[in-house]
N, C-alpha and C positions, 0 to 999 in steps of 0.2 A: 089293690086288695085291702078290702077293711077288716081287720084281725076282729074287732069287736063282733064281727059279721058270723064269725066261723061257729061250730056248735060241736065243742068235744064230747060230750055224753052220747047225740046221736051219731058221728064217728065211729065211737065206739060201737054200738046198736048193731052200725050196718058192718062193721067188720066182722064182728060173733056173726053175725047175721050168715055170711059169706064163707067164716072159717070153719062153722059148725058140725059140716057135711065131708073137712078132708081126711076120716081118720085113713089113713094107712095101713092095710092088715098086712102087708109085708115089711112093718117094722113093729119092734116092741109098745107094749103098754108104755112103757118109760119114755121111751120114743115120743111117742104121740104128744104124751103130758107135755113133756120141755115145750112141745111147741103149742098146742093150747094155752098154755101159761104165758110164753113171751108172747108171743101176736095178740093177745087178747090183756096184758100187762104194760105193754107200750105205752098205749093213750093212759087206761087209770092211773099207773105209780108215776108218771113223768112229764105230761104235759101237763101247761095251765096257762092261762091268758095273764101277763102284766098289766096293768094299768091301760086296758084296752089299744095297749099299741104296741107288743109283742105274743108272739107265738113262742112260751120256751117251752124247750125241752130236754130237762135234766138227762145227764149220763147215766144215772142210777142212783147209786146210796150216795153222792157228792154232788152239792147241790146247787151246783153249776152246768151251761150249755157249754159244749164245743160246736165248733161250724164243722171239724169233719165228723166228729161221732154223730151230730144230730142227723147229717144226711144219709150214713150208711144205717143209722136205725128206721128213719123213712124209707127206705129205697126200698124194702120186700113189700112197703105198703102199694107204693107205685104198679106193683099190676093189678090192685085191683080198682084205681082211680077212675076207669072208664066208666063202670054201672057201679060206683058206690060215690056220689055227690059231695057229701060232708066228706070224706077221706081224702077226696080232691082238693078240698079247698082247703082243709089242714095241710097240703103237701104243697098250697100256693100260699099259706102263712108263714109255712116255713123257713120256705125260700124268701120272701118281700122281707120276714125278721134278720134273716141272714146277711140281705145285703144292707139292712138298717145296720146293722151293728161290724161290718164290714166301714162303712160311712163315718162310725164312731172312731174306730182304730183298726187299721188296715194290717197293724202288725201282733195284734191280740187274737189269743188263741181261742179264748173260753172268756165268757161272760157269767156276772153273776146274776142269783135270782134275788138277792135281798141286798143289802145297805151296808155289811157289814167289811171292815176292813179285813182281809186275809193275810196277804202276804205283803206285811208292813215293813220287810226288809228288802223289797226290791227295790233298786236305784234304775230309775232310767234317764234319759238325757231331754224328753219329754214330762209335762204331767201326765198319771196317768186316769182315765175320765173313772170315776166311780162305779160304771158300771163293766167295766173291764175286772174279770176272776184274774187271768194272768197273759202280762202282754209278754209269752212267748211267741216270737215269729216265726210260723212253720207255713212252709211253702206250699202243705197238701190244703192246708186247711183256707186258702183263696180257689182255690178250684174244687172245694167241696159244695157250693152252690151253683155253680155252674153245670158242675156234674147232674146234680137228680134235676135240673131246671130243662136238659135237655134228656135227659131217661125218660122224666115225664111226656115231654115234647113228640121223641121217640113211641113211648106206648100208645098214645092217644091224641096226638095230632095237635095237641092243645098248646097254645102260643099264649094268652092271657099273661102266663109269667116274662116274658120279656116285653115291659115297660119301661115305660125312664127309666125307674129306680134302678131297676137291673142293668141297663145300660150305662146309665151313670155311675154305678158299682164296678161294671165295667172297667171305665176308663181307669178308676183309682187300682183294680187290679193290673191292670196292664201297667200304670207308671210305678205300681211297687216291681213287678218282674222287672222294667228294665233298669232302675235304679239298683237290685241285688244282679245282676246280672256283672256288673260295677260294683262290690259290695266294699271297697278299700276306700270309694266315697261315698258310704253311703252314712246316714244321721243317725241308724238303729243301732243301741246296740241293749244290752241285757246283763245283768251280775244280782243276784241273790247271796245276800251277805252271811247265811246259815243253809243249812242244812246240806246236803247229798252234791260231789263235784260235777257231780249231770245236770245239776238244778242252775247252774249258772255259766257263763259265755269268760272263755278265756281272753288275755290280752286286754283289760278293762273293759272288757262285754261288748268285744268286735268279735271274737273269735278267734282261731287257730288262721293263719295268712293262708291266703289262696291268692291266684293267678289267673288275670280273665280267659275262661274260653267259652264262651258264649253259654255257659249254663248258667242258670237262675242259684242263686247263693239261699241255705236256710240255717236258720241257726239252731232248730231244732225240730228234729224225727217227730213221727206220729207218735212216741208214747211217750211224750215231753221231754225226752233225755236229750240233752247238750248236741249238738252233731259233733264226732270227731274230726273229719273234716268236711267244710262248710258245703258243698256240690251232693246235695244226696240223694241218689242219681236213680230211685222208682217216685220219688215226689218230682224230679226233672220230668220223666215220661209221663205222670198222671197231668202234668201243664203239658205237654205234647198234645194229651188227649182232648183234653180239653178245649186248647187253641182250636186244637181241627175242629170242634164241634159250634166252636164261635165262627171259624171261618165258612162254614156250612149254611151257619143261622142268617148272616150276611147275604152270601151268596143266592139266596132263594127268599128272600127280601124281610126275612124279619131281624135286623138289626141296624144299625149305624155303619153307613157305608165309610167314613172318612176314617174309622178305627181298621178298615181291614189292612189295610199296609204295614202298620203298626205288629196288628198279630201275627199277621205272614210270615213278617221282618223276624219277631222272635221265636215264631215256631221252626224256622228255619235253623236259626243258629243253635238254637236248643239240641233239635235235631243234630247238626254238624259236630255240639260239643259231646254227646253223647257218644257218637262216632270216633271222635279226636283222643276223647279222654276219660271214656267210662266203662272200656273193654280193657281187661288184662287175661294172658294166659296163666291157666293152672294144669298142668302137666302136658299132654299132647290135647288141648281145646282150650278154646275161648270163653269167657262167662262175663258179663258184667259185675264190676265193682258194686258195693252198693254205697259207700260216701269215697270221694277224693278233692282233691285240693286244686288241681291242676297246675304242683309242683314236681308232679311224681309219686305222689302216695296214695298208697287205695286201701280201705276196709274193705276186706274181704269175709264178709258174716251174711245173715239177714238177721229182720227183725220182725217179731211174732204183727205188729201193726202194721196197718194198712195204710197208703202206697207202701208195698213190700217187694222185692223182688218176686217171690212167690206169688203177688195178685197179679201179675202184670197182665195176662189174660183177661182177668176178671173184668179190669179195670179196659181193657180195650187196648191195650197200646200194642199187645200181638197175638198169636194165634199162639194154643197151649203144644203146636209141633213145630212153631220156629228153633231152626237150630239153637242160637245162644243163648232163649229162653229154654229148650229140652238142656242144655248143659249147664248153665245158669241151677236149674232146681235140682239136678242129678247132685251139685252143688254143696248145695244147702240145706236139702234133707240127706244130710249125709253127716259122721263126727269132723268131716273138715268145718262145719259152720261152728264156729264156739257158741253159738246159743242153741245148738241142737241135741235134745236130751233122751235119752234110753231109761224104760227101767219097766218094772213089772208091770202095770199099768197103763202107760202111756210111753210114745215115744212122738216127736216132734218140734216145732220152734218154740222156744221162749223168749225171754228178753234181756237185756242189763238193767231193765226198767224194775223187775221181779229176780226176789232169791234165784240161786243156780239151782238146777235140776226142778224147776215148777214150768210146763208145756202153757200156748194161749192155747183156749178151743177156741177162738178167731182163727189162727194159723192152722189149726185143723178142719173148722168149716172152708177156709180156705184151699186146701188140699182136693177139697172133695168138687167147691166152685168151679175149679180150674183144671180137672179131670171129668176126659168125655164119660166114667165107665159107671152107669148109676148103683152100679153093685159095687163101687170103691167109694162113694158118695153114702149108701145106705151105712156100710161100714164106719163111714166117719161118724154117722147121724148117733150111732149105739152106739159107738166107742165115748161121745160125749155125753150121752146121757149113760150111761153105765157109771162114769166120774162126775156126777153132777154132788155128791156130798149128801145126795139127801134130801135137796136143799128142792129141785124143782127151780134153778137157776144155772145158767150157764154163766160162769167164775172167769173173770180177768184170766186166772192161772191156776194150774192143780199139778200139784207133784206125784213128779212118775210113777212112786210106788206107795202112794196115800192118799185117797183122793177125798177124804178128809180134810186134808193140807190145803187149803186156798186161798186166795184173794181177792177181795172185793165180794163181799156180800150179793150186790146186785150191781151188774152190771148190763147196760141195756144195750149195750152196740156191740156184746158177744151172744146179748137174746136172740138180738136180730139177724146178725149172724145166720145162726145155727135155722132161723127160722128161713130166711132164704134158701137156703141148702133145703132144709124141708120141701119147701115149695116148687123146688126145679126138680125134685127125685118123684114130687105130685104129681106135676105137668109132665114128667117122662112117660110115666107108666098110664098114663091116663089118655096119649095119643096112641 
């Protein structure tokens, strides 16, 4: 894939083009806008070609790439890849930039777009390459290219993105799973010498001790916060879902037959350690943990970001009526989860990432993804846009009873979000 190749203006063109035609009269004016706004906001405020050898694309008002926000901001583009040309091959730059900078630092989380030094108090045990924003190692964020590489695969039949690059991306993911798998030997670790105690790794920037059992080790959650303990166990399932889908790509002849053992080997145990050590009871049922140690301790919360307990349908790894996922959310959208907030307004997840009593509308586009009911789905759509501030952007976070109250200016991976959810409540009513 030649990035220089790719054409974001007409992209853009063809997605107005395509989105023009889906107002919705069974939701609000408001409604409509948020999602006019993000889908047609995505490529203008956020994308832009580097130095003709990357596809980035900023999170929004901070002006740096993640590997997993860039993919869940791509992924609602992915159904319209088959009849829109330019929109496909932005979603094949995306991916080839991914595993470019995967290749760079396999344990960096977010990349920058400029030159500039950021976070000049981080120590790590490595240099770290220049174009690394911050080498936090999170687990979701190796299987955030994999993921829309095989969505796209899935919509449209289309194979082009698994080349070397992605297969040689590959290997380097599968030898970081199994070296945190092992994380007591492993060379990573992480300490930021100011600000927030989430922003840095305990034990000189190993982490909090853990005990093998066959799950992948991460040192930090999808909303950059520290893991409590190191096993955190809906980024273990989103590598579930993923392996399967590498084992898939194999198996039906597009991948590197001498890595399937490999993958089997750790999707297996993955699997096993899930089983072994990421079920605890809470009252008469069973629910999964969402981080432990595999000393005995479990966090028992969710968290408004995705891999969440809460996506875990979304994301594939079960059906939204498996038992321990119905009890699992019965859960967590309840005041047993400490990040789940009540008030005039809104009620739903939040995070430790964000003030107490501030809801994601991530975790509530999320509610509505992961519910067959489109009239609990419409519900989410307004209740979002009813708290949008005004603004015509869907907010990191907006407090329960001011929806005034927010975070994050713009934010493009709860546009997109919300703009999926759009889309699947389109396609409902529209068969």
């Amino acid at each position: 894939m030649k990035i220089k190749e790719i054409d974001i203006t007409n992209a853009q063109r063809e997605l107005k083009q395509a989105t023009e035609t889906m107002q919705n009269a069974s939701l609000s004016k408001k409604a409509n806008e948020l999602f006019f706004k993000g889908i047609n906001s995505i490529l203008a405020d956020n994308a832009s070609v580097l130095d003709d050898e990357y596809f980035f694309l900023a999170t929004g008002d901070i002006p740096a790439m993640w590997l997993r926000d860039s993919t869940f901001q791509m992924l609602p583009l992915v159904k319209f890849a088959d009849h829109l040309p330019a929109v496909k091959k932005l979603i094949h730059a995306l991916i080839t930039t991914q595993c470019h900078l995967i290749q760079i630092d396999p344990y960096a989380n977010s990349f920058r777009k400029d030159a500039l030094k950021v976070h000049t108090s981080d120590v790590s045990n490595v240099p770290i390459s220049p174009k690394v924003w911050e080498r936090k190692y999170e687990l979701d964020s190796l299987c955030a290219p994999i993921f829309i590489a095989y969505k796209l695969y899935e919509q449209t039949g289309d194979t082009e993105q698994f080349d070397q690059n992605f297969w040689e991306t590959v290997k380097l993911i599968l030898a970081v799973f199994k070296q945190e798998q092992h994380h007591n030997d492993s060379p990573y670790t992480f300490e930021r010498s100011n600000g927030a105690p989430t922003d840095t790794l305990t034990n000189e920037g190993k982490g909090e001790p853990v005990r093998y059992t066959g799950l992948i080790w991460s040192g930090f959650r999808p909303s950059d916060d520290a893991c409590k303990y190191g096993y955190l166990v809906p980024a273990n399932m989103y590598a579930v879902v993923i392996l399967q889908y590498l084992e898939d790509l194999i198996n039906h002849g597009l991948g590197d037959q001498s890595l399937l053992s490999t993958i089997v080997e750790i999707k297996d145990q993955v699997i096993q350690g899930i089983q072994e050590s990421a079920l605890t009871t809470v009252g008469d049922y069973q629910i999964f943990a969402y981080e432990v140690d595999g000393l005995g301790n479990y966090n028992l919360m969710d968290d408004a970001n995705v891999p969440s307990l809460l996506s875990l349908p979304y994301l594939g790894y079960c059906s939204n009526e498996d038992e321990l996922y119905v009890n699992t959310r019965r859960f967590i959208l309840s005041d047993q989860n400490p990040y789940y907030y009540k008030g005039k307004f809104l009620s739903g997840i939040g995070s430790p990432h964000t003030p107490e009593s501030y809801v994601w509308p991530i975790a509530l586009s999320m509610e509505g993804l992961t519910s067959d009911s489109v009239a609990k789905q419409k519900v989410v759509l307004e209740t979002i846009a009813d708290n949008d501030g005004d603004t015509l952007h869907v907010h990191e976070s907006i407090h329960v009873d001011d929806p005034k109250k927010f975070t994050r200016e713009s934010f493009s991976w709860a546009d997109m979000t919300y703009c999926q959810l759009f889309l699947n409540v389109f396609e409902n009513q529209v068969k």
